[in-house]
C-alpha positions, 0 to 999 in steps of 0.5 A: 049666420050665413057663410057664402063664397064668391069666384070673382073674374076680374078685368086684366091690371084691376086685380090690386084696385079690386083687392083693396075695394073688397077689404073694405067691406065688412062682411068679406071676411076672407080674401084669396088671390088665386091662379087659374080660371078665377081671380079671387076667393072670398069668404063672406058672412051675413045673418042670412041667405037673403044678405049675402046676395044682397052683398054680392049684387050691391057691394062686389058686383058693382066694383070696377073691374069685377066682370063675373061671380059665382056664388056658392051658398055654405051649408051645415047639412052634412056636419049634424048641427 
């Protein structure tokens, strides 16, 4: 299983409509409004690596209202597993 997380910049009044689109997918599996220089947190699992791009560029990025992404690929490197 691969873990990633996306910082996603959303156009001004799309917060809500973005919110409610990126319940719907399934493979966000955590959602987190926030204040500062992005809008929302999310928390996405796929089998691989490969899927969760494919998940951001085709599902999130392509959201009304989401105008940038940043995403950050979860690793176990440091736990042992």
């Amino acid at each position: 299983m691969a873990v990633g997380f996306a910082l996603l910049s959303i156009s001004p009044l799309y917060e809500k409509a973005v919110y409610e689109k990126l319940r719907t997918i399934p493979e966000v599996v955590e959602i987190h409004p926030l204040f500062g220089e992005y809008d929302i947190l999310l928390k996405i699992e796929c089998p691989d690596i490969d899927s969760i791009g494919s998940v951001v560029i085709n599902k999130i990025r392509s959201t009304k209202g989401v105008m940038d992404t940043k995403t950050l690929i979860g690793t176990k490197s440091l736990s042992g597993e």
